[in-house]
C-alpha positions as MATLAB code, in Angstrom:
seq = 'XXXXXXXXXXXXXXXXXXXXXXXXXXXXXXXXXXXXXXXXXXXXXXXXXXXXXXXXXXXXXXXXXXXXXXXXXXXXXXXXXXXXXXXXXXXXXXXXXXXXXXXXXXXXXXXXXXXXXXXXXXXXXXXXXXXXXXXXXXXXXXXXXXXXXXXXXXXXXXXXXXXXXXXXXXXXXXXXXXXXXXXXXXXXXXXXXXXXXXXXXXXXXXXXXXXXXXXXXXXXXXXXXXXXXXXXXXXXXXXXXXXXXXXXXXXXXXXXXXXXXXXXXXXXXXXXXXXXXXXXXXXXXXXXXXXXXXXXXXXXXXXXXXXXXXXXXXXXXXXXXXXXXXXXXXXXXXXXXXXXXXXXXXXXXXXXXX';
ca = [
       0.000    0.000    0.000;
       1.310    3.687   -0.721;
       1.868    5.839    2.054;
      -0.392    8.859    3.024;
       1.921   11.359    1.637;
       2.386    9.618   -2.099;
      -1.570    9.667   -2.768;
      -5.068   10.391   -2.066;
      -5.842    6.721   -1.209;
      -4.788    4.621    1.991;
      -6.398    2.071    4.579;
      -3.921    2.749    6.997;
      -1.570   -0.291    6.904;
       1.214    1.361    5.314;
       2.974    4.530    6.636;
       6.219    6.310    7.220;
       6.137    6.757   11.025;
       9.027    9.134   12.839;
       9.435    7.639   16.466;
      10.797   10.416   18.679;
      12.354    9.119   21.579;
      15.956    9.651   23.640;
      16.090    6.073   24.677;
      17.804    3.711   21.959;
      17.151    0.870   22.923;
      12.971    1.317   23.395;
      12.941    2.973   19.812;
      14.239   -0.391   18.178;
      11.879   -2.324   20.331;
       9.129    0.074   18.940;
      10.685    0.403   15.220;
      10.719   -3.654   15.337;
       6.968   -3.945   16.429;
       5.768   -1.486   13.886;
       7.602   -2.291   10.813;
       5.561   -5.704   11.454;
       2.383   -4.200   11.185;
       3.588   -2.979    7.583;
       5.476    0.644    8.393;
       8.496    1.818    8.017;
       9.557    3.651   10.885;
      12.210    6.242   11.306;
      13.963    6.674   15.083;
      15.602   10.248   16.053;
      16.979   11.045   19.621;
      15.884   14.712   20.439;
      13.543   17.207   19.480;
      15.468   19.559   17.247;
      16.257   16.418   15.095;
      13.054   15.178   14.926;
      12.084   18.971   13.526;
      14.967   18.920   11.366;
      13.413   15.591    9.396;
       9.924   16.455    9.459;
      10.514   19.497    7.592;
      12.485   17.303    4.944;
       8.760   15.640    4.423;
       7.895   12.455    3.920;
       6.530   11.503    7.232;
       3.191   10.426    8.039;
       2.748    9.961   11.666;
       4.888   11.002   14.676;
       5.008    8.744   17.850;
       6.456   11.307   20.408;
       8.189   10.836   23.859;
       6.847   13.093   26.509;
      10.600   13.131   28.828;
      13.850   13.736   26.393;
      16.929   15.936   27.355;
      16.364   19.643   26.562;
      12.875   19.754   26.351;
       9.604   17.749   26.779;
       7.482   16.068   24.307;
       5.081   19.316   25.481;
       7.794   21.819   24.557;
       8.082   20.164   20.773;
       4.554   19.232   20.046;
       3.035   23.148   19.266;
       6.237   23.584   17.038;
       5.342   20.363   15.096;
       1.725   21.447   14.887;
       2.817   24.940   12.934;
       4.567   23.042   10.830;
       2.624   23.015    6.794;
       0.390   20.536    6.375;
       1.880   18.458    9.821;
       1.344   14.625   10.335;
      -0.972   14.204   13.322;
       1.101   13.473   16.763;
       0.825   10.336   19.292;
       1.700   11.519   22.771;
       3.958    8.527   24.403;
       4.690    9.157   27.856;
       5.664    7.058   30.946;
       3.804    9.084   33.364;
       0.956    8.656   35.299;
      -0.117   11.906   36.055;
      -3.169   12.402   33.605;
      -2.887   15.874   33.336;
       0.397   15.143   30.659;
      -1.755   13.424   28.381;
      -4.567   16.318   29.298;
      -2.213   18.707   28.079;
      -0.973   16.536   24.866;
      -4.317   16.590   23.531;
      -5.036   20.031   23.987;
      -1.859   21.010   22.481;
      -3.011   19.074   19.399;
      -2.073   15.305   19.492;
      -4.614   12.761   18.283;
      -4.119   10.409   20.624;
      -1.644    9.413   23.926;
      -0.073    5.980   25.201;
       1.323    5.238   28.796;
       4.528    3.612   28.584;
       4.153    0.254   31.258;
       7.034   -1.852   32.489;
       5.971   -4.677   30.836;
       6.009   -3.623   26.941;
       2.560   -3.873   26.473;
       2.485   -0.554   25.808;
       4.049   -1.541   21.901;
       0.813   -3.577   21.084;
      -0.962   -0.077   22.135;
       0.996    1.983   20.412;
       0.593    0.170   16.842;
      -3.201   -0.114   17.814;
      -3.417    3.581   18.188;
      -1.432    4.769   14.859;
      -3.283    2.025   12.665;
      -6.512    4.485   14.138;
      -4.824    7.808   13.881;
      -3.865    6.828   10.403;
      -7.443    6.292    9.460;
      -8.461    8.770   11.188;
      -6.463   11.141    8.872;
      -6.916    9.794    5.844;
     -10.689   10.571    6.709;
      -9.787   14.022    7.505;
      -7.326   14.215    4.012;
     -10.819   12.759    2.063;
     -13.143   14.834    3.774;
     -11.058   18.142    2.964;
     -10.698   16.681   -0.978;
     -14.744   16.750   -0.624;
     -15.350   19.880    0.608;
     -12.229   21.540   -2.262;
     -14.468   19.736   -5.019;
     -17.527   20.796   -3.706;
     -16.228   24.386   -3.789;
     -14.789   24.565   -6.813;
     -17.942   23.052   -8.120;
     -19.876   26.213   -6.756;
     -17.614   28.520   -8.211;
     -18.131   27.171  -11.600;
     -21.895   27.686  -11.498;
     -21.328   31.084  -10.158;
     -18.846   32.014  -12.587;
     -21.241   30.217  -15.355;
     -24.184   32.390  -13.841;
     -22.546   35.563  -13.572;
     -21.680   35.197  -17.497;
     -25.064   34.055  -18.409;
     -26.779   37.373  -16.048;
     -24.155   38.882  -18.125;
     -25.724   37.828  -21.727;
     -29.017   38.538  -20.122;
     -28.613   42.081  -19.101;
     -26.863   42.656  -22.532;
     -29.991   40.998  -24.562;
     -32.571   43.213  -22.259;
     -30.567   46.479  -22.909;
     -30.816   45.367  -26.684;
     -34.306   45.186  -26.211;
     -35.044   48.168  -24.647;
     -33.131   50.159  -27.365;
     -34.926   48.514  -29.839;
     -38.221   49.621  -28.471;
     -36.583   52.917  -27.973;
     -35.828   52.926  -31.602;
     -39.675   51.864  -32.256;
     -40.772   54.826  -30.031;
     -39.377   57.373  -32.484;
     -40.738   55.482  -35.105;
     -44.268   55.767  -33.982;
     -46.590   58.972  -34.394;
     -49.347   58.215  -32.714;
     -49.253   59.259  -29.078;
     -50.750   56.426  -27.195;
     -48.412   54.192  -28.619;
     -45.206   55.730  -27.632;
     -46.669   56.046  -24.359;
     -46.984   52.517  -24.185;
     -43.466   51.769  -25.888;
     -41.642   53.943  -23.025;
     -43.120   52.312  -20.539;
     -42.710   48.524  -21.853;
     -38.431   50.249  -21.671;
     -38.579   51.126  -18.619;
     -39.987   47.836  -17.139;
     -37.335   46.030  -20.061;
     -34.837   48.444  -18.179;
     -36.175   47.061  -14.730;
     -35.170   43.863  -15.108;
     -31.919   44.453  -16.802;
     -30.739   46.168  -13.748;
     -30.884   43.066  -11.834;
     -28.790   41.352  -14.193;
     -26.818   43.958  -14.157;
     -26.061   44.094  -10.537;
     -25.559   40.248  -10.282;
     -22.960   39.707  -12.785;
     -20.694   42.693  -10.731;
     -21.568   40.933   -7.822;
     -19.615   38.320   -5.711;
     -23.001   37.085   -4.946;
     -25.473   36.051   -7.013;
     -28.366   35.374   -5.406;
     -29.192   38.169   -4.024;
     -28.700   41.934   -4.814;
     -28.178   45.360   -2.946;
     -31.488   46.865   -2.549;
     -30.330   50.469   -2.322;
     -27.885   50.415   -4.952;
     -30.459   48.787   -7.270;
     -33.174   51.094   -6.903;
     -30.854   54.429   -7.166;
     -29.575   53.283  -10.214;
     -33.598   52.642  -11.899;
     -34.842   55.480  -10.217;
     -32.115   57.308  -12.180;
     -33.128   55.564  -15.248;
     -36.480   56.296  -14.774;
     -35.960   59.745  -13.944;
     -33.790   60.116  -17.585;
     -36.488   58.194  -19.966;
     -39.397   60.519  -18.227;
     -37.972   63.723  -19.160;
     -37.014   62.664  -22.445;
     -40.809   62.089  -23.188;
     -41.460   65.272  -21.910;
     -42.445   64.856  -17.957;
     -39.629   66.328  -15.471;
     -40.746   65.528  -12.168;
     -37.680   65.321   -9.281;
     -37.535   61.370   -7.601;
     -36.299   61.398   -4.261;
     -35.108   58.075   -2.816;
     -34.911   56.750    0.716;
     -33.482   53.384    0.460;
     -32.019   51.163    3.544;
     -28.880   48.843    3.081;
     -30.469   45.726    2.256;
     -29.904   42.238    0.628;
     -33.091   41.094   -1.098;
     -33.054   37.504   -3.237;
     -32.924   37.770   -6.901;
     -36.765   36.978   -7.834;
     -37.667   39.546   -5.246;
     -35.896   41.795   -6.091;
     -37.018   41.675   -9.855;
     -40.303   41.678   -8.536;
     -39.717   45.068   -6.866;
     -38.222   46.739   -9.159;
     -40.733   46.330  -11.691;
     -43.755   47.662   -9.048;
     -41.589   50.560   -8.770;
     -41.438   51.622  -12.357;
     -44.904   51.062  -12.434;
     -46.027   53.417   -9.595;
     -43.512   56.260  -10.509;
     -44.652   55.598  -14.455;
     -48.135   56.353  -13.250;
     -46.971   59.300  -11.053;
     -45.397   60.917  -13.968;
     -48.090   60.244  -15.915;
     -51.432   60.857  -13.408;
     -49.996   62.464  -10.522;
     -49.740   66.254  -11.695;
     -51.357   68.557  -13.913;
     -49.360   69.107  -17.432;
     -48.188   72.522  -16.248;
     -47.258   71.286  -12.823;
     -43.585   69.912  -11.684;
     -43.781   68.204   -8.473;
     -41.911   65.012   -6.404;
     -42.468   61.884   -6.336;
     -41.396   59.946   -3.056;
     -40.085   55.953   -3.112;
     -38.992   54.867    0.044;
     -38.221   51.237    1.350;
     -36.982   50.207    4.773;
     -37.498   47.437    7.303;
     -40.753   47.010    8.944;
     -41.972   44.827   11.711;
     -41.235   41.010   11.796;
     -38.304   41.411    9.589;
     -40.364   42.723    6.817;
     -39.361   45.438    4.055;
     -42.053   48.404    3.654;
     -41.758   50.149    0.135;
     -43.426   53.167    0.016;
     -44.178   55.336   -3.124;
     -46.250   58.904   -2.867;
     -46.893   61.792   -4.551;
     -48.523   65.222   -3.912;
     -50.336   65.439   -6.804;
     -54.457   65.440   -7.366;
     -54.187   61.738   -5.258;
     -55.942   58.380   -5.679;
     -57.292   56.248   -3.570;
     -56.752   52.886   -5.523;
     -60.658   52.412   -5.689;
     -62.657   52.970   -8.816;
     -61.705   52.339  -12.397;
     -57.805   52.915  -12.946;
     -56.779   55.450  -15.348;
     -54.905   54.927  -18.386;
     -55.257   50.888  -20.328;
     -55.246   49.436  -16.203;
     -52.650   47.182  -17.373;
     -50.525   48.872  -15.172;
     -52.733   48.034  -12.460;
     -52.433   44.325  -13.609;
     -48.380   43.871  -13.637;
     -48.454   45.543  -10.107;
     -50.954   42.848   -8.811;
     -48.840   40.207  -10.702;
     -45.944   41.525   -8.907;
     -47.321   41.858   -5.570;
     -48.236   38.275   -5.219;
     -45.246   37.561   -6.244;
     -44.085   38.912   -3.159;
     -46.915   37.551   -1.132;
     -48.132   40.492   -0.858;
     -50.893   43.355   -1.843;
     -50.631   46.600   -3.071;
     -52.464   49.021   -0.255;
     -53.003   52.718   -1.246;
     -53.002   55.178    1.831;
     -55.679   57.491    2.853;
     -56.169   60.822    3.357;
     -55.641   64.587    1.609;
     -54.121   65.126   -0.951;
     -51.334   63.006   -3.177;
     -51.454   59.244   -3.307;
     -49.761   56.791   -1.423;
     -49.112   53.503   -2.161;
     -47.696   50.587    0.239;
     -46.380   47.228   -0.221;
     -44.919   45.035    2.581;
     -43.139   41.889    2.475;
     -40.895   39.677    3.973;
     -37.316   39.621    3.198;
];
Protein backbone atom coordinates (compact mmCIF):
# COMPACT_ATOMS: atom_id res chain seq x y z
CA UNK A 1 0.00 0.00 0.00
CA UNK A 2 1.31 3.69 -0.72
CA UNK A 3 1.87 5.84 2.05
CA UNK A 4 -0.39 8.86 3.02
CA UNK A 5 1.92 11.36 1.64
CA UNK A 6 2.39 9.62 -2.10
CA UNK A 7 -1.57 9.67 -2.77
CA UNK A 8 -5.07 10.39 -2.07
CA UNK A 9 -5.84 6.72 -1.21
CA UNK A 10 -4.79 4.62 1.99
CA UNK A 11 -6.40 2.07 4.58
CA UNK A 12 -3.92 2.75 7.00
CA UNK A 13 -1.57 -0.29 6.90
CA UNK A 14 1.21 1.36 5.31
CA UNK A 15 2.97 4.53 6.64
CA UNK A 16 6.22 6.31 7.22
CA UNK A 17 6.14 6.76 11.03
CA UNK A 18 9.03 9.13 12.84
CA UNK A 19 9.43 7.64 16.47
CA UNK A 20 10.80 10.42 18.68
CA UNK A 21 12.35 9.12 21.58
CA UNK A 22 15.96 9.65 23.64
CA UNK A 23 16.09 6.07 24.68
CA UNK A 24 17.80 3.71 21.96
CA UNK A 25 17.15 0.87 22.92
CA UNK A 26 12.97 1.32 23.40
CA UNK A 27 12.94 2.97 19.81
CA UNK A 28 14.24 -0.39 18.18
CA UNK A 29 11.88 -2.32 20.33
CA UNK A 30 9.13 0.07 18.94
CA UNK A 31 10.68 0.40 15.22
CA UNK A 32 10.72 -3.65 15.34
CA UNK A 33 6.97 -3.94 16.43
CA UNK A 34 5.77 -1.49 13.89
CA UNK A 35 7.60 -2.29 10.81
CA UNK A 36 5.56 -5.70 11.45
CA UNK A 37 2.38 -4.20 11.19
CA UNK A 38 3.59 -2.98 7.58
CA UNK A 39 5.48 0.64 8.39
CA UNK A 40 8.50 1.82 8.02
CA UNK A 41 9.56 3.65 10.89
CA UNK A 42 12.21 6.24 11.31
CA UNK A 43 13.96 6.67 15.08
CA UNK A 44 15.60 10.25 16.05
CA UNK A 45 16.98 11.04 19.62
CA UNK A 46 15.88 14.71 20.44
CA UNK A 47 13.54 17.21 19.48
CA UNK A 48 15.47 19.56 17.25
CA UNK A 49 16.26 16.42 15.09
CA UNK A 50 13.05 15.18 14.93
CA UNK A 51 12.08 18.97 13.53
CA UNK A 52 14.97 18.92 11.37
CA UNK A 53 13.41 15.59 9.40
CA UNK A 54 9.92 16.45 9.46
CA UNK A 55 10.51 19.50 7.59
CA UNK A 56 12.49 17.30 4.94
CA UNK A 57 8.76 15.64 4.42
CA UNK A 58 7.90 12.46 3.92
CA UNK A 59 6.53 11.50 7.23
CA UNK A 60 3.19 10.43 8.04
CA UNK A 61 2.75 9.96 11.67
CA UNK A 62 4.89 11.00 14.68
CA UNK A 63 5.01 8.74 17.85
CA UNK A 64 6.46 11.31 20.41
CA UNK A 65 8.19 10.84 23.86
CA UNK A 66 6.85 13.09 26.51
CA UNK A 67 10.60 13.13 28.83
CA UNK A 68 13.85 13.74 26.39
CA UNK A 69 16.93 15.94 27.35
CA UNK A 70 16.36 19.64 26.56
CA UNK A 71 12.88 19.75 26.35
CA UNK A 72 9.60 17.75 26.78
CA UNK A 73 7.48 16.07 24.31
CA UNK A 74 5.08 19.32 25.48
CA UNK A 75 7.79 21.82 24.56
CA UNK A 76 8.08 20.16 20.77
CA UNK A 77 4.55 19.23 20.05
CA UNK A 78 3.04 23.15 19.27
CA UNK A 79 6.24 23.58 17.04
CA UNK A 80 5.34 20.36 15.10
CA UNK A 81 1.73 21.45 14.89
CA UNK A 82 2.82 24.94 12.93
CA UNK A 83 4.57 23.04 10.83
CA UNK A 84 2.62 23.01 6.79
CA UNK A 85 0.39 20.54 6.37
CA UNK A 86 1.88 18.46 9.82
CA UNK A 87 1.34 14.62 10.34
CA UNK A 88 -0.97 14.20 13.32
CA UNK A 89 1.10 13.47 16.76
CA UNK A 90 0.83 10.34 19.29
CA UNK A 91 1.70 11.52 22.77
CA UNK A 92 3.96 8.53 24.40
CA UNK A 93 4.69 9.16 27.86
CA UNK A 94 5.66 7.06 30.95
CA UNK A 95 3.80 9.08 33.36
CA UNK A 96 0.96 8.66 35.30
CA UNK A 97 -0.12 11.91 36.06
CA UNK A 98 -3.17 12.40 33.60
CA UNK A 99 -2.89 15.87 33.34
CA UNK A 100 0.40 15.14 30.66
CA UNK A 101 -1.76 13.42 28.38
CA UNK A 102 -4.57 16.32 29.30
CA UNK A 103 -2.21 18.71 28.08
CA UNK A 104 -0.97 16.54 24.87
CA UNK A 105 -4.32 16.59 23.53
CA UNK A 106 -5.04 20.03 23.99
CA UNK A 107 -1.86 21.01 22.48
CA UNK A 108 -3.01 19.07 19.40
CA UNK A 109 -2.07 15.31 19.49
CA UNK A 110 -4.61 12.76 18.28
CA UNK A 111 -4.12 10.41 20.62
CA UNK A 112 -1.64 9.41 23.93
CA UNK A 113 -0.07 5.98 25.20
CA UNK A 114 1.32 5.24 28.80
CA UNK A 115 4.53 3.61 28.58
CA UNK A 116 4.15 0.25 31.26
CA UNK A 117 7.03 -1.85 32.49
CA UNK A 118 5.97 -4.68 30.84
CA UNK A 119 6.01 -3.62 26.94
CA UNK A 120 2.56 -3.87 26.47
CA UNK A 121 2.49 -0.55 25.81
CA UNK A 122 4.05 -1.54 21.90
CA UNK A 123 0.81 -3.58 21.08
CA UNK A 124 -0.96 -0.08 22.14
CA UNK A 125 1.00 1.98 20.41
CA UNK A 126 0.59 0.17 16.84
CA UNK A 127 -3.20 -0.11 17.81
CA UNK A 128 -3.42 3.58 18.19
CA UNK A 129 -1.43 4.77 14.86
CA UNK A 130 -3.28 2.03 12.67
CA UNK A 131 -6.51 4.48 14.14
CA UNK A 132 -4.82 7.81 13.88
CA UNK A 133 -3.86 6.83 10.40
CA UNK A 134 -7.44 6.29 9.46
CA UNK A 135 -8.46 8.77 11.19
CA UNK A 136 -6.46 11.14 8.87
CA UNK A 137 -6.92 9.79 5.84
CA UNK A 138 -10.69 10.57 6.71
CA UNK A 139 -9.79 14.02 7.51
CA UNK A 140 -7.33 14.21 4.01
CA UNK A 141 -10.82 12.76 2.06
CA UNK A 142 -13.14 14.83 3.77
CA UNK A 143 -11.06 18.14 2.96
CA UNK A 144 -10.70 16.68 -0.98
CA UNK A 145 -14.74 16.75 -0.62
CA UNK A 146 -15.35 19.88 0.61
CA UNK A 147 -12.23 21.54 -2.26
CA UNK A 148 -14.47 19.74 -5.02
CA UNK A 149 -17.53 20.80 -3.71
CA UNK A 150 -16.23 24.39 -3.79
CA UNK A 151 -14.79 24.57 -6.81
CA UNK A 152 -17.94 23.05 -8.12
CA UNK A 153 -19.88 26.21 -6.76
CA UNK A 154 -17.61 28.52 -8.21
CA UNK A 155 -18.13 27.17 -11.60
CA UNK A 156 -21.89 27.69 -11.50
CA UNK A 157 -21.33 31.08 -10.16
CA UNK A 158 -18.85 32.01 -12.59
CA UNK A 159 -21.24 30.22 -15.35
CA UNK A 160 -24.18 32.39 -13.84
CA UNK A 161 -22.55 35.56 -13.57
CA UNK A 162 -21.68 35.20 -17.50
CA UNK A 163 -25.06 34.05 -18.41
CA UNK A 164 -26.78 37.37 -16.05
CA UNK A 165 -24.16 38.88 -18.12
CA UNK A 166 -25.72 37.83 -21.73
CA UNK A 167 -29.02 38.54 -20.12
CA UNK A 168 -28.61 42.08 -19.10
CA UNK A 169 -26.86 42.66 -22.53
CA UNK A 170 -29.99 41.00 -24.56
CA UNK A 171 -32.57 43.21 -22.26
CA UNK A 172 -30.57 46.48 -22.91
CA UNK A 173 -30.82 45.37 -26.68
CA UNK A 174 -34.31 45.19 -26.21
CA UNK A 175 -35.04 48.17 -24.65
CA UNK A 176 -33.13 50.16 -27.37
CA UNK A 177 -34.93 48.51 -29.84
CA UNK A 178 -38.22 49.62 -28.47
CA UNK A 179 -36.58 52.92 -27.97
CA UNK A 180 -35.83 52.93 -31.60
CA UNK A 181 -39.67 51.86 -32.26
CA UNK A 182 -40.77 54.83 -30.03
CA UNK A 183 -39.38 57.37 -32.48
CA UNK A 184 -40.74 55.48 -35.10
CA UNK A 185 -44.27 55.77 -33.98
CA UNK A 186 -46.59 58.97 -34.39
CA UNK A 187 -49.35 58.22 -32.71
CA UNK A 188 -49.25 59.26 -29.08
CA UNK A 189 -50.75 56.43 -27.19
CA UNK A 190 -48.41 54.19 -28.62
CA UNK A 191 -45.21 55.73 -27.63
CA UNK A 192 -46.67 56.05 -24.36
CA UNK A 193 -46.98 52.52 -24.19
CA UNK A 194 -43.47 51.77 -25.89
CA UNK A 195 -41.64 53.94 -23.03
CA UNK A 196 -43.12 52.31 -20.54
CA UNK A 197 -42.71 48.52 -21.85
CA UNK A 198 -38.43 50.25 -21.67
CA UNK A 199 -38.58 51.13 -18.62
CA UNK A 200 -39.99 47.84 -17.14
CA UNK A 201 -37.33 46.03 -20.06
CA UNK A 202 -34.84 48.44 -18.18
CA UNK A 203 -36.18 47.06 -14.73
CA UNK A 204 -35.17 43.86 -15.11
CA UNK A 205 -31.92 44.45 -16.80
CA UNK A 206 -30.74 46.17 -13.75
CA UNK A 207 -30.88 43.07 -11.83
CA UNK A 208 -28.79 41.35 -14.19
CA UNK A 209 -26.82 43.96 -14.16
CA UNK A 210 -26.06 44.09 -10.54
CA UNK A 211 -25.56 40.25 -10.28
CA UNK A 212 -22.96 39.71 -12.78
CA UNK A 213 -20.69 42.69 -10.73
CA UNK A 214 -21.57 40.93 -7.82
CA UNK A 215 -19.61 38.32 -5.71
CA UNK A 216 -23.00 37.09 -4.95
CA UNK A 217 -25.47 36.05 -7.01
CA UNK A 218 -28.37 35.37 -5.41
CA UNK A 219 -29.19 38.17 -4.02
CA UNK A 220 -28.70 41.93 -4.81
CA UNK A 221 -28.18 45.36 -2.95
CA UNK A 222 -31.49 46.87 -2.55
CA UNK A 223 -30.33 50.47 -2.32
CA UNK A 224 -27.88 50.41 -4.95
CA UNK A 225 -30.46 48.79 -7.27
CA UNK A 226 -33.17 51.09 -6.90
CA UNK A 227 -30.85 54.43 -7.17
CA UNK A 228 -29.58 53.28 -10.21
CA UNK A 229 -33.60 52.64 -11.90
CA UNK A 230 -34.84 55.48 -10.22
CA UNK A 231 -32.12 57.31 -12.18
CA UNK A 232 -33.13 55.56 -15.25
CA UNK A 233 -36.48 56.30 -14.77
CA UNK A 234 -35.96 59.75 -13.94
CA UNK A 235 -33.79 60.12 -17.58
CA UNK A 236 -36.49 58.19 -19.97
CA UNK A 237 -39.40 60.52 -18.23
CA UNK A 238 -37.97 63.72 -19.16
CA UNK A 239 -37.01 62.66 -22.44
CA UNK A 240 -40.81 62.09 -23.19
CA UNK A 241 -41.46 65.27 -21.91
CA UNK A 242 -42.44 64.86 -17.96
CA UNK A 243 -39.63 66.33 -15.47
CA UNK A 244 -40.75 65.53 -12.17
CA UNK A 245 -37.68 65.32 -9.28
CA UNK A 246 -37.53 61.37 -7.60
CA UNK A 247 -36.30 61.40 -4.26
CA UNK A 248 -35.11 58.08 -2.82
CA UNK A 249 -34.91 56.75 0.72
CA UNK A 250 -33.48 53.38 0.46
CA UNK A 251 -32.02 51.16 3.54
CA UNK A 252 -28.88 48.84 3.08
CA UNK A 253 -30.47 45.73 2.26
CA UNK A 254 -29.90 42.24 0.63
CA UNK A 255 -33.09 41.09 -1.10
CA UNK A 256 -33.05 37.50 -3.24
CA UNK A 257 -32.92 37.77 -6.90
CA UNK A 258 -36.76 36.98 -7.83
CA UNK A 259 -37.67 39.55 -5.25
CA UNK A 260 -35.90 41.80 -6.09
CA UNK A 261 -37.02 41.68 -9.86
CA UNK A 262 -40.30 41.68 -8.54
CA UNK A 263 -39.72 45.07 -6.87
CA UNK A 264 -38.22 46.74 -9.16
CA UNK A 265 -40.73 46.33 -11.69
CA UNK A 266 -43.76 47.66 -9.05
CA UNK A 267 -41.59 50.56 -8.77
CA UNK A 268 -41.44 51.62 -12.36
CA UNK A 269 -44.90 51.06 -12.43
CA UNK A 270 -46.03 53.42 -9.59
CA UNK A 271 -43.51 56.26 -10.51
CA UNK A 272 -44.65 55.60 -14.46
CA UNK A 273 -48.13 56.35 -13.25
CA UNK A 274 -46.97 59.30 -11.05
CA UNK A 275 -45.40 60.92 -13.97
CA UNK A 276 -48.09 60.24 -15.92
CA UNK A 277 -51.43 60.86 -13.41
CA UNK A 278 -50.00 62.46 -10.52
CA UNK A 279 -49.74 66.25 -11.69
CA UNK A 280 -51.36 68.56 -13.91
CA UNK A 281 -49.36 69.11 -17.43
CA UNK A 282 -48.19 72.52 -16.25
CA UNK A 283 -47.26 71.29 -12.82
CA UNK A 284 -43.58 69.91 -11.68
CA UNK A 285 -43.78 68.20 -8.47
CA UNK A 286 -41.91 65.01 -6.40
CA UNK A 287 -42.47 61.88 -6.34
CA UNK A 288 -41.40 59.95 -3.06
CA UNK A 289 -40.09 55.95 -3.11
CA UNK A 290 -38.99 54.87 0.04
CA UNK A 291 -38.22 51.24 1.35
CA UNK A 292 -36.98 50.21 4.77
CA UNK A 293 -37.50 47.44 7.30
CA UNK A 294 -40.75 47.01 8.94
CA UNK A 295 -41.97 44.83 11.71
CA UNK A 296 -41.23 41.01 11.80
CA UNK A 297 -38.30 41.41 9.59
CA UNK A 298 -40.36 42.72 6.82
CA UNK A 299 -39.36 45.44 4.06
CA UNK A 300 -42.05 48.40 3.65
CA UNK A 301 -41.76 50.15 0.14
CA UNK A 302 -43.43 53.17 0.02
CA UNK A 303 -44.18 55.34 -3.12
CA UNK A 304 -46.25 58.90 -2.87
CA UNK A 305 -46.89 61.79 -4.55
CA UNK A 306 -48.52 65.22 -3.91
CA UNK A 307 -50.34 65.44 -6.80
CA UNK A 308 -54.46 65.44 -7.37
CA UNK A 309 -54.19 61.74 -5.26
CA UNK A 310 -55.94 58.38 -5.68
CA UNK A 311 -57.29 56.25 -3.57
CA UNK A 312 -56.75 52.89 -5.52
CA UNK A 313 -60.66 52.41 -5.69
CA UNK A 314 -62.66 52.97 -8.82
CA UNK A 315 -61.70 52.34 -12.40
CA UNK A 316 -57.81 52.92 -12.95
CA UNK A 317 -56.78 55.45 -15.35
CA UNK A 318 -54.91 54.93 -18.39
CA UNK A 319 -55.26 50.89 -20.33
CA UNK A 320 -55.25 49.44 -16.20
CA UNK A 321 -52.65 47.18 -17.37
CA UNK A 322 -50.52 48.87 -15.17
CA UNK A 323 -52.73 48.03 -12.46
CA UNK A 324 -52.43 44.33 -13.61
CA UNK A 325 -48.38 43.87 -13.64
CA UNK A 326 -48.45 45.54 -10.11
CA UNK A 327 -50.95 42.85 -8.81
CA UNK A 328 -48.84 40.21 -10.70
CA UNK A 329 -45.94 41.53 -8.91
CA UNK A 330 -47.32 41.86 -5.57
CA UNK A 331 -48.24 38.28 -5.22
CA UNK A 332 -45.25 37.56 -6.24
CA UNK A 333 -44.08 38.91 -3.16
CA UNK A 334 -46.91 37.55 -1.13
CA UNK A 335 -48.13 40.49 -0.86
CA UNK A 336 -50.89 43.36 -1.84
CA UNK A 337 -50.63 46.60 -3.07
CA UNK A 338 -52.46 49.02 -0.26
CA UNK A 339 -53.00 52.72 -1.25
CA UNK A 340 -53.00 55.18 1.83
CA UNK A 341 -55.68 57.49 2.85
CA UNK A 342 -56.17 60.82 3.36
CA UNK A 343 -55.64 64.59 1.61
CA UNK A 344 -54.12 65.13 -0.95
CA UNK A 345 -51.33 63.01 -3.18
CA UNK A 346 -51.45 59.24 -3.31
CA UNK A 347 -49.76 56.79 -1.42
CA UNK A 348 -49.11 53.50 -2.16
CA UNK A 349 -47.70 50.59 0.24
CA UNK A 350 -46.38 47.23 -0.22
CA UNK A 351 -44.92 45.03 2.58
CA UNK A 352 -43.14 41.89 2.47
CA UNK A 353 -40.90 39.68 3.97
CA UNK A 354 -37.32 39.62 3.20
Amino acid sequence: MKPLTDGPTMDAVSARILYIDDDPGLGRLVQRSLTARGHTVELVADGESGLMRLTQGGIDLVALDHHMPGQSGLDLLPKIRVLPNPPPVIYVTGSEDSRVAVAALKAGAVDYVWKDVQGQFRELLGEAVDTALRQEELRRAKERAEAAVREARDRAEMLLREVNHRVANSLALVAALTHMQTAAVSDPAAKAALLEMQARISAIAGIHRRLYTSDDVEAVELDAYLASLVEELQVSMRASGRDHAIRLSAEPVRLATDKAVSLGVVVTELVTNAYKYAYPPEIRGEIRVAIGRADAGGLMLIVEDDGVGWSGEGKPRGTGLGSRIVRAMATNLHSALIYGTGTGGTRAMLSFQV
